[in-house]
N, C-alpha and C positions, 0 to 999 in steps of 0.2 A: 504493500500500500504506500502510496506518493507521503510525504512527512508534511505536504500541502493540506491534505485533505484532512478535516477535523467536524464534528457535527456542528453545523453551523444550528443557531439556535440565538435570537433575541426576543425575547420577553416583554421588549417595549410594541411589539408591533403584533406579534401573534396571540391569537386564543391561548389561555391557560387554564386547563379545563379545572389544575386545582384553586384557582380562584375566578374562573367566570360563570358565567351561565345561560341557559337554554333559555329563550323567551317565551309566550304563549305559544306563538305562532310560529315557531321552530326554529327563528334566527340565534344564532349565538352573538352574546353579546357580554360586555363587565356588566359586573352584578351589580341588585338593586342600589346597595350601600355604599358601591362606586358611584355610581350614576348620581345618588344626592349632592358629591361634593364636585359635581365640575359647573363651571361658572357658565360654560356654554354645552348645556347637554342634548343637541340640536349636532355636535361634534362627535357622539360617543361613538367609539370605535365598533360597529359590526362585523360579522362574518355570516354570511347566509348561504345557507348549504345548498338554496337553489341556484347560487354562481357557480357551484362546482361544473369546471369541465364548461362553462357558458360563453368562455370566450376567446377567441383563438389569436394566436402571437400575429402581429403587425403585418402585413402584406408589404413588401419593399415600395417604397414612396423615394422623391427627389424632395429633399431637406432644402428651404429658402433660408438659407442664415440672416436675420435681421441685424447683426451686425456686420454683414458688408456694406449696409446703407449709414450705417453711423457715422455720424461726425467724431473726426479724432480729436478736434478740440470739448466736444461735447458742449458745445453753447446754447441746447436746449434747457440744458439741464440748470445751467451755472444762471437761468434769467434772473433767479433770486439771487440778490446779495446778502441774504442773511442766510443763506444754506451754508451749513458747519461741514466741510470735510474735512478726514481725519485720516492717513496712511497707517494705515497696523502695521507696517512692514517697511523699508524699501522696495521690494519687488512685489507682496503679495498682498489682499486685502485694501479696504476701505472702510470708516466707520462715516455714514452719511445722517443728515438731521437736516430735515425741513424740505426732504422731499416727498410727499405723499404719489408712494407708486398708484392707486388703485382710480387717480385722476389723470395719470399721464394721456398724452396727446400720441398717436399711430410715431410720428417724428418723433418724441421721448421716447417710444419704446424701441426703435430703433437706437436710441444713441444711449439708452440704457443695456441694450443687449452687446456694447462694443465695449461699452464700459464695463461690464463684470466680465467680460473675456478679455478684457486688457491688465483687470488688476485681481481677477480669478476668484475672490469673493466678496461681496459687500454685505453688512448692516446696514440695515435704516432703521432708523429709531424715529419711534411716537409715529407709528401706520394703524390704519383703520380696516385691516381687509378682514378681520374677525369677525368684524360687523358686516361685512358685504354679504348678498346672498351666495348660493352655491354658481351661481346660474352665471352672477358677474367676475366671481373668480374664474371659472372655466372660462367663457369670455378673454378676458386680461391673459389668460397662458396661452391659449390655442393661436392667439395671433404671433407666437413664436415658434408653433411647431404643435403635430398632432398631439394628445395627453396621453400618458401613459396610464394602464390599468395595472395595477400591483396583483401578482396571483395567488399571495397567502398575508398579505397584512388585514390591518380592519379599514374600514373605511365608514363614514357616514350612510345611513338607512338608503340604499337607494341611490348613492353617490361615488361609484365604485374608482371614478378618478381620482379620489382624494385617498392618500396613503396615511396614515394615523398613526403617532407615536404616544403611547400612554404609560406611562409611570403610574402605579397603581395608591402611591403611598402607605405602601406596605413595607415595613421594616422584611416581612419573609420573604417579599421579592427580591429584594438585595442579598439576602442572607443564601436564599435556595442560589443563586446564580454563583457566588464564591464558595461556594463549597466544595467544586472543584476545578477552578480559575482563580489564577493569580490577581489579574486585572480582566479589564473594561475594554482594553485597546483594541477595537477591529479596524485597522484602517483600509478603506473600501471606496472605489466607486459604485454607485446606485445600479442595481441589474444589469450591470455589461456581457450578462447572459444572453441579451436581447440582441437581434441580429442588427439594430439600428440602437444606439445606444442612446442614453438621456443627454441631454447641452446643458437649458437655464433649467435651474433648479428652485425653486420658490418653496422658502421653510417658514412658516409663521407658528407663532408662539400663541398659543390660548390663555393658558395657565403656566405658572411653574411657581418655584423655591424663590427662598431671597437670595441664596446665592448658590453655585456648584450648578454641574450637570453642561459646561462650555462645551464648545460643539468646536470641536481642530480640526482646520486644515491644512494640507502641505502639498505643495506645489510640483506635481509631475516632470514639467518643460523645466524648471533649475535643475531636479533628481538627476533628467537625465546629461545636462548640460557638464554637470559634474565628473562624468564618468570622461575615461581617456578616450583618445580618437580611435585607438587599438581596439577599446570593448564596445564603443558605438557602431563601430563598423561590423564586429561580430553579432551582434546582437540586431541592428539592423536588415531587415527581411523576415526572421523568426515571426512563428506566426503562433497563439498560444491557445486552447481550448478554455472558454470558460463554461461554467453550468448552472441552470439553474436545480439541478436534481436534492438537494443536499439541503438546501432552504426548503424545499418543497417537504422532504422526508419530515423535517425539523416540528415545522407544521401539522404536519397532517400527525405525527407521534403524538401531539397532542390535543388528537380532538379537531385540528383546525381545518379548513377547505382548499382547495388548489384549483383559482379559478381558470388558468390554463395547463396546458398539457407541457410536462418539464420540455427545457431545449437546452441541446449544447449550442454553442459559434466559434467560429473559430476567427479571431481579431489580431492584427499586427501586438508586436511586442512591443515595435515603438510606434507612437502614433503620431501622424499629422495634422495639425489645426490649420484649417483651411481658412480662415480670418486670420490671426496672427503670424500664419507659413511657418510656423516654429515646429519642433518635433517635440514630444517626452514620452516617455515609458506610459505602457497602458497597460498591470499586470496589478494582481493585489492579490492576498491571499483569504479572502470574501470566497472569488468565484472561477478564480485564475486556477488550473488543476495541472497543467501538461502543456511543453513546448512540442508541438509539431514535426514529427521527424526525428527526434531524439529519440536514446534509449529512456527509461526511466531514472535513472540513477545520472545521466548528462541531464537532463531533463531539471530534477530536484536539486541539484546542485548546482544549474546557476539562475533560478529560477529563485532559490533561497540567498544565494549573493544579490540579485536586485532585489530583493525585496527587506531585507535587512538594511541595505543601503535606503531601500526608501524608509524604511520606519524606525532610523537612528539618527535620520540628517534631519534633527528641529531645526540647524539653521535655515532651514526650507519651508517653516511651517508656524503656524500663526494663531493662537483661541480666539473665538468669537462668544463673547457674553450673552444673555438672555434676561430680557425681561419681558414684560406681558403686553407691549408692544412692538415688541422685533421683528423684523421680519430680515431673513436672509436669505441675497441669491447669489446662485453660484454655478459656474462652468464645470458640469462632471467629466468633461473632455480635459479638463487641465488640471482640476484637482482633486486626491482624495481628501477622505473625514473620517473619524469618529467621533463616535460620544465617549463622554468623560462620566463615571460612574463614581464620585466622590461625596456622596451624604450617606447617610443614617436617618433623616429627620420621614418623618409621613408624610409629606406634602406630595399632592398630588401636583405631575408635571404631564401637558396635554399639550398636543403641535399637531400643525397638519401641515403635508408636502404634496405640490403641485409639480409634477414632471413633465415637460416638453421632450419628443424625443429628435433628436438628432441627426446626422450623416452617418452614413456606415461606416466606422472606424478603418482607415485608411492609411497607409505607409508613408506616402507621395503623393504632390502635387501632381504626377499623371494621373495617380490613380483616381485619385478625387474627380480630375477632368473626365478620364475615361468611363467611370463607372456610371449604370442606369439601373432603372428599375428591373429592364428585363434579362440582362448580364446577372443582376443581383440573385433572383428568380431560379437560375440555372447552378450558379454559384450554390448558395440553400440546398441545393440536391446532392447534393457533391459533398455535404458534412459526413453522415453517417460514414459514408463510402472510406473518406480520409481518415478518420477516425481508426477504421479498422484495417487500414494496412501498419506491415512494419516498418521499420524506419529503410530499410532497404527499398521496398516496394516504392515507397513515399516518395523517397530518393527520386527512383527512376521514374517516375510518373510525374512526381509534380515538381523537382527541379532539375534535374536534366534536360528534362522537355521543354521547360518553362511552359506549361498547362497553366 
């Protein structure tokens, strides 16, 4: 077994049948005693057994990045002079104040989608989109890209676009999860199981703590920039299988649904951002399983060097705070995240995540040019098939030949 592969399992997003429950009407949902203490119970997290299996993975589409239209100076944005920016980092992050996204103008959100792909995550602080209906947030995301359906988190009654992170304020929630885990650290991008991967990421905050539970990111495009010209150039081409099988298991172990059918993809190791032309590693050990063509053992061996490399280099990486007006968006193309699991106290912590999805993760700017829907289409067919040959077979089939 690959030393990649481990039960993936969070507790913030899935059913727990030791602390949830069945509703009349057979949906699963947190229990009644949960549901009194949240301030927006219009948000609680569902799972209803009749999404099982109701929705099928993406059909290949042509991705419009709305940040090719952005202005680089972004003077949509700056009309206010009393708008507060603030650089978390030199290269990574922004903390913004007194821009209220949920009013932007089609040209805002353009020069908003250039701007968190230019400095890979922002805060805004004092937003209203808690209070928007469901109807106006879908709205506001879809005009960056189709929305993504999550296949095992919870989501709002009837709302399956919205992905729901719930902290239960449960001293046992915390307690059952260390009991055999050292820490919290999963650093990850969002479903890169998906054959088209998520871009903006929109994280808004319901409820939380007064303090703990920072949400870290770390910057892919520095990770890889770091690395010698000797290991970019080997590592460059490599192609890596990610899955969704393993969340899926995780879930369903406990009771929960699986509203599509698992999928492998198989995505560059290092990827191209088609707005900024820059490269970085696109591997994590979320969903990341197996280099392409390797044996197992070349395989987990440098597959565990980048990724140790990405989850040791904090000078690559940046905490974003929370409070019960935040909202945070962010380029899954350019950074990973985790959550930070540092209280004790009961307080209940509730968010919901709005996912846009993406271009098909890409090597090169040819690629990017050359690739279409119906190449993509053909491509999809040709997973299983790769999958199961050996690294010899592989060899001669798909780079000798250049197939």
């Amino acid at each position: 077994m690959s030393t990649l592969t481990g039960r993936y399992h969070d507790g913030s997003i899935h059913f727990k049948k030791s602390q949830d429950e069945q509703s009349e009407d057979g949906v699963l949902t947190i229990s009644k005693e949960n549901l009194k203490k949240l301030k927006y119970p219009q948000w609680a997290p569902c799972w209803d057994p009749k999404d099982d299996h109701a929705f099928k993975n993406p059909e290949p589409f042509k991705h419009i990045d709305r940040g090719l239209f952005g202005d680089p100076e972004f003077k949509s944005l700056r009309e206010n002079k009393d708008i507060k920016w603030k650089r978390v980092s030199p290269k990574l992050g922004l903390e913004i104040d007194g821009i209220q996204l949920s009013t932007l103008t089609d040209k805002q959100k353009d020069d908003l989608a250039l701007l968190v792909e230019t400095h890979g995550v922002i805060a805004f602080r004092n937003q209203n989109f808690k209070d928007q209906s469901f109807d106006e947030i879908k709205k506001w995301g879809e005009y960056f890209g189709p929305l993504h359906v999550h296949p095992t988190s919870g989501a709002p009654r009837g709302q399956p676009n919205f992905h729901m992170t719930f902290r239960r304020g449960s001293r046992l929630e915390n307690e059952e999860f260390f009991q055999d885990k050292l820490n919290n650290i999963t650093w990850h991008s969002d479903v890169t199981y998906e054959t088209q991967t998520p871009a903006l990421t929109l994280f808004a905050m319901l409820q939380t703590g007064e303090s703990g539970g920072d949400t870290q990111f770390l910057d892919l495009i520095e990770i890889y920039e770091r690395l010698s010209p000797l290991m970019k150039n080997l590592i460059d081409g490599l192609q890596a299988v990610h899955t969704s099988k393993d969340q899926a298991a995780s879930a369903k172990s406990q009771g929960g649904i699986e509203r599509k059918e698992t999928i492998d993809s198989i995505h560059p190791v290092v990827r191209y951002h088609p707005v900024l032309k820059k490269k970085g590693l696109f591997i994590h050990r979320g969903f990341t399983r197996k280099i392409v063509g390797l044996k197992t053992e070349e395989s987990d061996s440098l597959l565990l060097f980048l990724i140790k490399h990405i989850e040791t280099c904090l000078d690559a990486h940046v905490r974003m705070n929370w409070d019960e007006n935040t909202v945070v968006v962010w380029d899954n193309r350019r950074v990973l995240h985790t959550r930070t699991l540092d209280w004790d106290s009961e307080e209940t912590r509730h968010a919901f995540r709005l996912t846009t999805l993406g271009e098909r993760p890409i090597g090169s700017e040819k690629e990017y040019n050359d690739w279409t829907p119906e190449l993509e289409k053909e491509n999809i067919k040709l997973t299983s098939y790769k999958l199961g040959l050996s690294p010899a077979e592989y060899d001669e089939e798909f780079i000798k030949n250049k197939i």
